[in-house]
PyMOL commands that place a pseudoatom at each C-alpha (Angstrom):
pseudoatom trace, name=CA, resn=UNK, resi=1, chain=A, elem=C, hetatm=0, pos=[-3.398, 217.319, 351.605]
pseudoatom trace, name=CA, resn=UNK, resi=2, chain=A, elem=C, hetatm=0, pos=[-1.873, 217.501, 354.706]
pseudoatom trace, name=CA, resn=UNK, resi=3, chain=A, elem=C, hetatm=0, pos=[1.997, 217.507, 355.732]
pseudoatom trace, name=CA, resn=UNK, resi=4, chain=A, elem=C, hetatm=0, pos=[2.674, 213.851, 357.082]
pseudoatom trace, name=CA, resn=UNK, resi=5, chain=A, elem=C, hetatm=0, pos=[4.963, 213.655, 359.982]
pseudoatom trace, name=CA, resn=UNK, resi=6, chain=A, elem=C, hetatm=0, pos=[8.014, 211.640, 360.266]
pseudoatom trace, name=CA, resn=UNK, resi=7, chain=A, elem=C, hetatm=0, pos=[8.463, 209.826, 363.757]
pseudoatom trace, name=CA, resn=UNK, resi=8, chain=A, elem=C, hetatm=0, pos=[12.367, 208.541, 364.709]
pseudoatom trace, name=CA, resn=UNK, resi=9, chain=A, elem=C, hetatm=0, pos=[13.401, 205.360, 366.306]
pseudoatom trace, name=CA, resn=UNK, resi=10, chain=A, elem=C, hetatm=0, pos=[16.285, 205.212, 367.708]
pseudoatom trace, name=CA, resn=UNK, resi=11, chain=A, elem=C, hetatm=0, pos=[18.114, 201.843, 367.868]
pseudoatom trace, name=CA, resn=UNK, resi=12, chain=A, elem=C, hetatm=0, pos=[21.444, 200.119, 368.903]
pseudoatom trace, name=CA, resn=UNK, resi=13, chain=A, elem=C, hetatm=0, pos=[21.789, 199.582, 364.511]
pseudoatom trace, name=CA, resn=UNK, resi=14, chain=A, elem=C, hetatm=0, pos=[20.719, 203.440, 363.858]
pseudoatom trace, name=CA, resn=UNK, resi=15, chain=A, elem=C, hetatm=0, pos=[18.348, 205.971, 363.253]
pseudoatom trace, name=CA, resn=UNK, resi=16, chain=A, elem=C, hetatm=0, pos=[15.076, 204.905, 361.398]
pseudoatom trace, name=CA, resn=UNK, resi=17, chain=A, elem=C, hetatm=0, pos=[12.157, 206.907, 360.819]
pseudoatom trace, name=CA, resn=UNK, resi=18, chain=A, elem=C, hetatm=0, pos=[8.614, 205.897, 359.836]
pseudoatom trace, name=CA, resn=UNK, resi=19, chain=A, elem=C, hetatm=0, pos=[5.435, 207.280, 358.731]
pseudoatom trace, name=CA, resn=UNK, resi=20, chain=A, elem=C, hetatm=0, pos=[2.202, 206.598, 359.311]
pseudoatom trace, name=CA, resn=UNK, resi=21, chain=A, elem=C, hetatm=0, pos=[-0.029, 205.608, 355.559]
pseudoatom trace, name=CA, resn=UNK, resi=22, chain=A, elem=C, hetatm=0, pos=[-3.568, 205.336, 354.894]
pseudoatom trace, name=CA, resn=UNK, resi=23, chain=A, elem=C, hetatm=0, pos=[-4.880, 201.749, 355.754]
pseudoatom trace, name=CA, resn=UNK, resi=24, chain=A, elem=C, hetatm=0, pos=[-5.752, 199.242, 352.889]
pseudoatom trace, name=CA, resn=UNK, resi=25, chain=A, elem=C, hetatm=0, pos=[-9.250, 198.171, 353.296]
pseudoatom trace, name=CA, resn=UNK, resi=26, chain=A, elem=C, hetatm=0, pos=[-10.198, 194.771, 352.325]
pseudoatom trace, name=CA, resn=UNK, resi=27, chain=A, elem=C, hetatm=0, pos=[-13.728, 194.041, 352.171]
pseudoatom trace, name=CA, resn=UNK, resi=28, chain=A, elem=C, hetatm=0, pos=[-15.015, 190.298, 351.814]
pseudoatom trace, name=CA, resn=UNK, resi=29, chain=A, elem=C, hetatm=0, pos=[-18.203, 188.158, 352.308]
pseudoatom trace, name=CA, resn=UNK, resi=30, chain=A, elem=C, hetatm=0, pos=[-18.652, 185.253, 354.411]
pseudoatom trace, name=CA, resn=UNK, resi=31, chain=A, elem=C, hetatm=0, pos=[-21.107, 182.542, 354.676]
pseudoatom trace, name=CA, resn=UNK, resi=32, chain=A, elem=C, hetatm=0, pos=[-22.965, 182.904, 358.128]
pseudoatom trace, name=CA, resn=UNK, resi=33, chain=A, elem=C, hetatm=0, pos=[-25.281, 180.150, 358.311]
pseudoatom trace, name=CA, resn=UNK, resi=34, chain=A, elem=C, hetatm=0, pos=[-27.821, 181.050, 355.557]
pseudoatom trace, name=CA, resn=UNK, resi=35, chain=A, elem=C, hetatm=0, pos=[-27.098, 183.935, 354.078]
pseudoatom trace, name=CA, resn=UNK, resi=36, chain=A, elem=C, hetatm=0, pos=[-23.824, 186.046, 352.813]
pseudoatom trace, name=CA, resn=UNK, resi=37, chain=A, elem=C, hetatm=0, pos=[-22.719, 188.941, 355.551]
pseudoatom trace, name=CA, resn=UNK, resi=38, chain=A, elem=C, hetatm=0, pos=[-20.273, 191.566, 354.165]
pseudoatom trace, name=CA, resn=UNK, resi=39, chain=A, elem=C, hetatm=0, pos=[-17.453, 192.133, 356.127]
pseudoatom trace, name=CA, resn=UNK, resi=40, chain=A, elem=C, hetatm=0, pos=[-14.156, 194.583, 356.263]
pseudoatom trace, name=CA, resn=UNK, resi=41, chain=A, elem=C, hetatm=0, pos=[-10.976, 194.658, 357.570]
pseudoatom trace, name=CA, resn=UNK, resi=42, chain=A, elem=C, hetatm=0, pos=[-8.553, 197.494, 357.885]
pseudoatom trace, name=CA, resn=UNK, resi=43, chain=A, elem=C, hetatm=0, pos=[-5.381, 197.087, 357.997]
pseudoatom trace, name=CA, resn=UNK, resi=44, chain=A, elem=C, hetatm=0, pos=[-2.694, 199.741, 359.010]
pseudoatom trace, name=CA, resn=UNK, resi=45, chain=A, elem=C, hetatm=0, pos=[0.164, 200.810, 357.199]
pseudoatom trace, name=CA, resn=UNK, resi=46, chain=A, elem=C, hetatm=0, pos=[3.663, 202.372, 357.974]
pseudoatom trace, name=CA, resn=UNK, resi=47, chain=A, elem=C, hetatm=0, pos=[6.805, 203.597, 355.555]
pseudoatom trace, name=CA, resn=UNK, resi=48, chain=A, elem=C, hetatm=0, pos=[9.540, 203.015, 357.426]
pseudoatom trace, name=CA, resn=UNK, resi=49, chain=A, elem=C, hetatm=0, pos=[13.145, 203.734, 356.332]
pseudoatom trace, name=CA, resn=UNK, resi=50, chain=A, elem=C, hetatm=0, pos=[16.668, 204.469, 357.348]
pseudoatom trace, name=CA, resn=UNK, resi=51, chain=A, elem=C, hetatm=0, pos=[16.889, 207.486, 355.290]
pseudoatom trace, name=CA, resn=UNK, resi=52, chain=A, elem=C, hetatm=0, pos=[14.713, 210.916, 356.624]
pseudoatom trace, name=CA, resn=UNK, resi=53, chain=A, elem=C, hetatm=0, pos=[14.204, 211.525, 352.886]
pseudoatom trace, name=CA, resn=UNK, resi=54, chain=A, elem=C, hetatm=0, pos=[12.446, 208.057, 352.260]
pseudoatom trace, name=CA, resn=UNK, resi=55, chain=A, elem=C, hetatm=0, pos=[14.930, 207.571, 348.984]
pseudoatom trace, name=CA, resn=UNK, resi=56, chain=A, elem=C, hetatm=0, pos=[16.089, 204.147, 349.965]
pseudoatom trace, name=CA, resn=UNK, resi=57, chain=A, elem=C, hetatm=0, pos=[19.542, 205.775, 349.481]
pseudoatom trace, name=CA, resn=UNK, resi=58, chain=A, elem=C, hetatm=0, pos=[22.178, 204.237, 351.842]
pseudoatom trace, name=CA, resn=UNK, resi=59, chain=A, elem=C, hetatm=0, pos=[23.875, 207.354, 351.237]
pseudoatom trace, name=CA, resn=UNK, resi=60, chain=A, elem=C, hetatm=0, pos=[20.993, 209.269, 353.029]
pseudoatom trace, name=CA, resn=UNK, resi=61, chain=A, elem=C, hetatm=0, pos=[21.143, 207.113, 356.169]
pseudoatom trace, name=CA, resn=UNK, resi=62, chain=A, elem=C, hetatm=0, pos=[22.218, 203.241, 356.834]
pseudoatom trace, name=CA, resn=UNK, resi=63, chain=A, elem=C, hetatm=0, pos=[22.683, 200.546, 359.154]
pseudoatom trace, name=CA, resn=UNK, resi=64, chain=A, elem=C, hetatm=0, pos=[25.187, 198.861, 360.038]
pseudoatom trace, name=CA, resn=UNK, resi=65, chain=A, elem=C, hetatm=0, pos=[25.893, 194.797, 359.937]
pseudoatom trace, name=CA, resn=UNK, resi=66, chain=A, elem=C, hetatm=0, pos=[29.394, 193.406, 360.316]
pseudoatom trace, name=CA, resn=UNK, resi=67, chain=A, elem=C, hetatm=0, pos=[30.589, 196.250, 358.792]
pseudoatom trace, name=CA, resn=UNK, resi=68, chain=A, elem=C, hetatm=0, pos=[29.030, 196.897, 355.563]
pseudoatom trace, name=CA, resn=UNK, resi=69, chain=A, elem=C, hetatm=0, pos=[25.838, 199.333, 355.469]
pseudoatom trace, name=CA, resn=UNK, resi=70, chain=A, elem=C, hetatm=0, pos=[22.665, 198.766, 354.655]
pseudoatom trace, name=CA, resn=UNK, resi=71, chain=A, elem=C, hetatm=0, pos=[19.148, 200.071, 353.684]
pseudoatom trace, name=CA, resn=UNK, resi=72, chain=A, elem=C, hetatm=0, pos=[15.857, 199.622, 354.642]
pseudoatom trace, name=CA, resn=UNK, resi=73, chain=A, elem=C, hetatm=0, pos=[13.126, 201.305, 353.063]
pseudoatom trace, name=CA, resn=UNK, resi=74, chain=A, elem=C, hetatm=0, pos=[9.814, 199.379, 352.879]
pseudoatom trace, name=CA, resn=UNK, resi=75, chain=A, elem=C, hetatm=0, pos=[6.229, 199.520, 353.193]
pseudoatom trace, name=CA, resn=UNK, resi=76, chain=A, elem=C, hetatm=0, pos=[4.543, 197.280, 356.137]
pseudoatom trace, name=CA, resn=UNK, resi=77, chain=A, elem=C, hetatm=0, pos=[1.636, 195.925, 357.239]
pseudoatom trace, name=CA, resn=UNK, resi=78, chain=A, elem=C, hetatm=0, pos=[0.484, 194.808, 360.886]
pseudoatom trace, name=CA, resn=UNK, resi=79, chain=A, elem=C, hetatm=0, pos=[-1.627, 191.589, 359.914]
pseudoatom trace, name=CA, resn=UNK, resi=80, chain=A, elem=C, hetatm=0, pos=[-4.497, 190.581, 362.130]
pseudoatom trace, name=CA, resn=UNK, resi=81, chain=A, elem=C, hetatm=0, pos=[-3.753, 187.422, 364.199]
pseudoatom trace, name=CA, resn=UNK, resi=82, chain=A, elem=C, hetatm=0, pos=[-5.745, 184.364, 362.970]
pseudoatom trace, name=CA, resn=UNK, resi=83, chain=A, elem=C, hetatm=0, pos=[-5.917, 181.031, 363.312]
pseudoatom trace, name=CA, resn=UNK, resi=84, chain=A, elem=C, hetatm=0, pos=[-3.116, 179.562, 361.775]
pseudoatom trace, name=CA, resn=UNK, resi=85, chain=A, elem=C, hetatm=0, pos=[-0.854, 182.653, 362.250]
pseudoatom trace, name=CA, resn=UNK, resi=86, chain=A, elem=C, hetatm=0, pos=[0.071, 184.812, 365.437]
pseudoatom trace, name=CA, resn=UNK, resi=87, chain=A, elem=C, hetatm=0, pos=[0.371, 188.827, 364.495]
pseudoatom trace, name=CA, resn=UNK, resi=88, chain=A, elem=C, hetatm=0, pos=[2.828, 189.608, 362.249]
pseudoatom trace, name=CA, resn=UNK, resi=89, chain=A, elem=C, hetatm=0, pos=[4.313, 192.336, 360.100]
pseudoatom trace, name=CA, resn=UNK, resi=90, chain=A, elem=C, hetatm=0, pos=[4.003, 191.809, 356.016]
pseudoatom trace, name=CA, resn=UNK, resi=91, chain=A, elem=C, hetatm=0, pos=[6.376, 193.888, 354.216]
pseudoatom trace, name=CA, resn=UNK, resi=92, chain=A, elem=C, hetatm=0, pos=[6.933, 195.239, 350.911]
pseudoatom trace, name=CA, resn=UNK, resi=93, chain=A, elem=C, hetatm=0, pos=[9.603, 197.438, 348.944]
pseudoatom trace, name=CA, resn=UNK, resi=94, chain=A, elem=C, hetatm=0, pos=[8.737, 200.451, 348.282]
pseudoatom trace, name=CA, resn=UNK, resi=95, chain=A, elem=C, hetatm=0, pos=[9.137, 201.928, 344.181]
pseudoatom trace, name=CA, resn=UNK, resi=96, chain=A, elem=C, hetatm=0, pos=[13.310, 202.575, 344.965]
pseudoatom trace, name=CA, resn=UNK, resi=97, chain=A, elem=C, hetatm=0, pos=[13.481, 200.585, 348.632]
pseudoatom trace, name=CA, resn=UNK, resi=98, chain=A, elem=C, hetatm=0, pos=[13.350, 197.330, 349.829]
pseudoatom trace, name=CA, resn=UNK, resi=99, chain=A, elem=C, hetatm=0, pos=[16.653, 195.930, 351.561]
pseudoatom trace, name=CA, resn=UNK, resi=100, chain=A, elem=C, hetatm=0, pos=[19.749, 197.784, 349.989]
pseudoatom trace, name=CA, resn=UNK, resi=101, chain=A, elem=C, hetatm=0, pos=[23.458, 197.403, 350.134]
pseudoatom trace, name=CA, resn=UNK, resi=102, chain=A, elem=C, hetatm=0, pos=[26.311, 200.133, 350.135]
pseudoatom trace, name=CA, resn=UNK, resi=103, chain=A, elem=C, hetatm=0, pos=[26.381, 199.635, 346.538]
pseudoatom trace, name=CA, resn=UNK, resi=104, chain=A, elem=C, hetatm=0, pos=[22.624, 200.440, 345.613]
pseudoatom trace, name=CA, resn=UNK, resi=105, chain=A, elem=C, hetatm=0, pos=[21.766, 197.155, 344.884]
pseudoatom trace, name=CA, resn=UNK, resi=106, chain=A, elem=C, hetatm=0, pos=[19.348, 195.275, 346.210]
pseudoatom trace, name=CA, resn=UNK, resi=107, chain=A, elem=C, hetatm=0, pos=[19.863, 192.191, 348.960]
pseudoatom trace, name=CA, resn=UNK, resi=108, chain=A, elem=C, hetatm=0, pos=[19.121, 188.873, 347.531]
pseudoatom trace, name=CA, resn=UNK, resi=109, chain=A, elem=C, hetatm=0, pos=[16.573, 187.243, 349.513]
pseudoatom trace, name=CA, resn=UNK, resi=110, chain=A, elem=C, hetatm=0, pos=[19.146, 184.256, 350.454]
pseudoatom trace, name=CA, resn=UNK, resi=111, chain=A, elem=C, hetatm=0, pos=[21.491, 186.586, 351.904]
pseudoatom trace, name=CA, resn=UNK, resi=112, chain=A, elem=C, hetatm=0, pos=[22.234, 186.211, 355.880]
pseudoatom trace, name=CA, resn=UNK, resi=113, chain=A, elem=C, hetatm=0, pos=[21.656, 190.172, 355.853]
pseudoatom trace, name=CA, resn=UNK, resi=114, chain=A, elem=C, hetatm=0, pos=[18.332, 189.458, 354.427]
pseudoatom trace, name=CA, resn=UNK, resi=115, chain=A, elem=C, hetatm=0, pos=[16.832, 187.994, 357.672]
pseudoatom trace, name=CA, resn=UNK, resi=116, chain=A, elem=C, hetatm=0, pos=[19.032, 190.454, 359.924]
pseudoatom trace, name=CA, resn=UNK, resi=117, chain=A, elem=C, hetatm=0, pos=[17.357, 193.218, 358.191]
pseudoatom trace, name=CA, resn=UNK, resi=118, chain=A, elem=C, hetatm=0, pos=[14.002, 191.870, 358.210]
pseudoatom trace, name=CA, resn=UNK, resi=119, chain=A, elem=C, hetatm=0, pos=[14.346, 191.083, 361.794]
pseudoatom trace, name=CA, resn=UNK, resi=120, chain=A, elem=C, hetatm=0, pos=[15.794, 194.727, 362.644]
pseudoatom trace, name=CA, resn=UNK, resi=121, chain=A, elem=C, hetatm=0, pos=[12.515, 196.285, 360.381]
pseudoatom trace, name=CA, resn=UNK, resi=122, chain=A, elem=C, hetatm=0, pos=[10.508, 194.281, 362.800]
pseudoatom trace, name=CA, resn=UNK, resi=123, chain=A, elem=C, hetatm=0, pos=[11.991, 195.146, 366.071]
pseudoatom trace, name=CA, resn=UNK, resi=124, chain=A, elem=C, hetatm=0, pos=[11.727, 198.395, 364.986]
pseudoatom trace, name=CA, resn=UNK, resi=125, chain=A, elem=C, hetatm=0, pos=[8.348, 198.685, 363.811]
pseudoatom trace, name=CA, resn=UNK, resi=126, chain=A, elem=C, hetatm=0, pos=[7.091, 196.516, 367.016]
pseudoatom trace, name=CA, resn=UNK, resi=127, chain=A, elem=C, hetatm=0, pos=[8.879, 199.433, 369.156]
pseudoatom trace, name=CA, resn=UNK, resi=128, chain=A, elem=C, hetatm=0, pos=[7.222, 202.032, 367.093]
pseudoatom trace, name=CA, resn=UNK, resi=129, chain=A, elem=C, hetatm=0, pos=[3.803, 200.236, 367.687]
pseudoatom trace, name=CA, resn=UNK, resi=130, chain=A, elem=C, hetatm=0, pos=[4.428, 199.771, 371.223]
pseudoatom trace, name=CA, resn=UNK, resi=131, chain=A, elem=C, hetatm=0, pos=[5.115, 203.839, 371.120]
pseudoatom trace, name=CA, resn=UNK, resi=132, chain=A, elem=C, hetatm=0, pos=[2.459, 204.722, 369.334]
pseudoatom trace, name=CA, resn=UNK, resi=133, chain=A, elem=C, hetatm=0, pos=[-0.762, 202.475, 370.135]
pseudoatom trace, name=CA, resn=UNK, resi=134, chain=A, elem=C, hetatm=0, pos=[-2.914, 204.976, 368.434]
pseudoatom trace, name=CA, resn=UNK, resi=135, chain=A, elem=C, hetatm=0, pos=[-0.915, 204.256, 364.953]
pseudoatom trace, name=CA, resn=UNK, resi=136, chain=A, elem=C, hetatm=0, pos=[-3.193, 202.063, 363.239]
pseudoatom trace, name=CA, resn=UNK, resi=137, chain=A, elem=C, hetatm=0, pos=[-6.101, 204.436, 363.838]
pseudoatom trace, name=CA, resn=UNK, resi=138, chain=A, elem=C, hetatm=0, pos=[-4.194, 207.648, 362.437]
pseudoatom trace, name=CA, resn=UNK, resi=139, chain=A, elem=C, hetatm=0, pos=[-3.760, 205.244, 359.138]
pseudoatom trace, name=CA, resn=UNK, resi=140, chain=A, elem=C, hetatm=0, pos=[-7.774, 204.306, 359.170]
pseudoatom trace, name=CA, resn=UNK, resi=141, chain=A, elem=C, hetatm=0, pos=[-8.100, 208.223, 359.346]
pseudoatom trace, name=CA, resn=UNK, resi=142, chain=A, elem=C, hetatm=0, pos=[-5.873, 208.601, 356.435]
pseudoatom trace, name=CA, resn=UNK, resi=143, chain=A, elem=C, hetatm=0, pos=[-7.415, 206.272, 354.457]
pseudoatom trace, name=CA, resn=UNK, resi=144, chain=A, elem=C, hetatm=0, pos=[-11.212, 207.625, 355.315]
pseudoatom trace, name=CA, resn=UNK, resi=145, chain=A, elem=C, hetatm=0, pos=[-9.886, 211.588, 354.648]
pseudoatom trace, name=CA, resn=UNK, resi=146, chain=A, elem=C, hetatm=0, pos=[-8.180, 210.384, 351.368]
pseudoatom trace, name=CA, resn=UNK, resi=147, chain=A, elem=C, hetatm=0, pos=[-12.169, 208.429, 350.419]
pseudoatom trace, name=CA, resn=UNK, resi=148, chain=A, elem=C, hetatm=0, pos=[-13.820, 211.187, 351.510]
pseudoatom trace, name=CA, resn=UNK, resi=149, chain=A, elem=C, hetatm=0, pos=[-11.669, 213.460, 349.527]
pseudoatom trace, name=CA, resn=UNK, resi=150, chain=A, elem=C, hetatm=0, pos=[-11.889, 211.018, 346.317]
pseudoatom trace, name=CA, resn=UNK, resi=151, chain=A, elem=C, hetatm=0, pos=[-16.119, 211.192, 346.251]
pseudoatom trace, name=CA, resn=UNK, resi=152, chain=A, elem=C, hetatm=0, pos=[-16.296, 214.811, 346.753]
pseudoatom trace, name=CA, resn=UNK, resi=153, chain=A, elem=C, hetatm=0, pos=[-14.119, 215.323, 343.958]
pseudoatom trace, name=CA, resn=UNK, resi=154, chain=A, elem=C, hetatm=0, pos=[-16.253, 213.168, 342.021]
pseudoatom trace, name=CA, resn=UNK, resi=155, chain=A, elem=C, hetatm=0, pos=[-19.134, 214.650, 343.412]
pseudoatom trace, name=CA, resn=UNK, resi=156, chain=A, elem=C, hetatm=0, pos=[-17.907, 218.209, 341.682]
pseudoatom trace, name=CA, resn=UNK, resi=157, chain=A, elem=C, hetatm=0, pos=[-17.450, 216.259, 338.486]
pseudoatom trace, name=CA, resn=UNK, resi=158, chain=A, elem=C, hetatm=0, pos=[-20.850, 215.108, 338.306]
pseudoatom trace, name=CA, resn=UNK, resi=159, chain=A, elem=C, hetatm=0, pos=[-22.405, 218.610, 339.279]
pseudoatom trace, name=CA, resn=UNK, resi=160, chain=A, elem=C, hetatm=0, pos=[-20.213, 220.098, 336.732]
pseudoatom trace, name=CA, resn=UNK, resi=161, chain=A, elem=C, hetatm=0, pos=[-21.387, 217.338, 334.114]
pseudoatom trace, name=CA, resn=UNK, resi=162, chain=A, elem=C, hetatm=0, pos=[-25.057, 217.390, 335.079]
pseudoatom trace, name=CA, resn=UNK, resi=163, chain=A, elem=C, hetatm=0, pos=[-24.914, 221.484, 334.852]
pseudoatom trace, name=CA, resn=UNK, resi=164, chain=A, elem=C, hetatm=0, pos=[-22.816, 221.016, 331.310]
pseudoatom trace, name=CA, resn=UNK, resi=165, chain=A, elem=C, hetatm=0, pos=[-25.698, 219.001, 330.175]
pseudoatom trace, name=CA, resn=UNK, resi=166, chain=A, elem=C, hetatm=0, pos=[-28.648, 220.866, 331.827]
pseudoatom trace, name=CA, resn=UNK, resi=167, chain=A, elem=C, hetatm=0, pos=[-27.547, 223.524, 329.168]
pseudoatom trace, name=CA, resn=UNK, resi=168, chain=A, elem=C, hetatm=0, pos=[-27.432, 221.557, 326.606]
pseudoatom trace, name=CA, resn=UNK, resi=169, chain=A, elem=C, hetatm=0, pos=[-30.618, 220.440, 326.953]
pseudoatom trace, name=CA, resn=UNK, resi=170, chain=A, elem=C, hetatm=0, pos=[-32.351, 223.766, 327.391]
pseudoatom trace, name=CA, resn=UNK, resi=171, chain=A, elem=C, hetatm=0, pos=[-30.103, 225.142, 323.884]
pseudoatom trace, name=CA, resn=UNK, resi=172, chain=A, elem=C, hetatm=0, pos=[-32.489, 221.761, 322.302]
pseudoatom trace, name=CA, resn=UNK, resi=173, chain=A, elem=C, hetatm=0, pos=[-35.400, 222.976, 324.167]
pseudoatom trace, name=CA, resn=UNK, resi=174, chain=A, elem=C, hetatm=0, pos=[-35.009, 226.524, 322.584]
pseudoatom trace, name=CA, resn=UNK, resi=175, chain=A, elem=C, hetatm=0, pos=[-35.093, 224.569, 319.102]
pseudoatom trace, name=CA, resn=UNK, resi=176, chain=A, elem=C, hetatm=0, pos=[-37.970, 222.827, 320.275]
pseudoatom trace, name=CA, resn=UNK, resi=177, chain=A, elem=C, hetatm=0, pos=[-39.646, 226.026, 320.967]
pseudoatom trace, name=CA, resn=UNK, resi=178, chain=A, elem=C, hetatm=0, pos=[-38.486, 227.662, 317.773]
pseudoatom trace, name=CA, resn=UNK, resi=179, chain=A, elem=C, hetatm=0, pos=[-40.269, 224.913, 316.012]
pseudoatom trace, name=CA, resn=UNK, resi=180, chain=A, elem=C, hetatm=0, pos=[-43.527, 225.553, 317.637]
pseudoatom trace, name=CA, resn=UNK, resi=181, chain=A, elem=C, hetatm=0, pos=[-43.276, 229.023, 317.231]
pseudoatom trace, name=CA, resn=UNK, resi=182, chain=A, elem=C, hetatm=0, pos=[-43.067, 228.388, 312.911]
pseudoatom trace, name=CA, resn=UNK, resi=183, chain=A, elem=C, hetatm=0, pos=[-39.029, 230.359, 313.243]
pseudoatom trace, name=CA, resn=UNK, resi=184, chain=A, elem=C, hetatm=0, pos=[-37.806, 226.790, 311.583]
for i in range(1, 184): cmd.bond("trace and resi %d" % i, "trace and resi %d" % (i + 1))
show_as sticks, trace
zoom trace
């Protein structure tokens, strides 16, 4: 596909740098009245990480709190603002991320430097947002390109299939024809 591009953020802590992933699509129904009404919701994603190679490596890049270095390296979601919650960011670890220390491991969720991390991701990704107010519709692109890509693909499957089995069905129709013309 194509190259993805790596934006910086510069902050007081350090360096991070993100990149922009394909949404996650959630599609649901809801009960309007008298009848069901399908409904979706797309929500953007980001990688962000202190390291340019996206390793979760603290040797790659870090941050710094009272001394001791970190990493970040995490994928996160801008959820929608509802009722019961203002807009937030939801967060995961990546396969080798998540909050490290300068010893590879990762940070226990009852660690002080738990929240400071989480707090610097989210200052950070805020600022990134704030910088880049298109973001969220670069990652619906994504996600539609990568679809798009996924039923063509499948598309050329099924052509190949349907021609694989158009001639087999003509090799049965020669039989066929064979029988009729008494070369059984």
């Amino acid at each position: 596909m194509n190259e993805q591009k790596t934006y910086e953020v510069e902050t007081e802590s350090g360096k991070f740098y993100i990149r922009i992933m394909a949404a996650e699509r959630k599609v649901y129904s809801r009960h309007d009245g008298y009848t069901r009404v399908p409904g979706e919701d797309l929500i953007g994603r980001l990688w962000i990480s202190t390291d340019p190679d996206f390793s979760g490596e603290v040797e790659g890049g870090h941050v710094k709190i009272r001394g001791r270095k970190y990493a970040i390296e995490q994928f996160a979601q801008r959820l929608p603002e509802s009722a019961h919650y203002p807009s937030r960011w939801s967060s995961e670890p990546s396969y080798s991320g998540g909050f490290r220390n300068d010893q590879g491991r990762k940070v226990k969720y009852e660690a002080k430097a738990y929240d400071v991390l989480g707090d610097m991701r989210d200052r950070v990704l805020d600022q990134f947002a704030a910088e880049n107010p298109d973001w969220q519709r670069e990652s619906a692109r994504r996600l539609f390109r990568r679809e798009a890509e996924h039923h063509r693909y499948k598309a050329d499957n099924h052509r190949r299939d349907a021609a694989d089995e158009d001639r087999k069905a003509a090799e049965w129709q020669a039989r066929i024809d064979g029988l009729d013309a008494d070369e059984f």
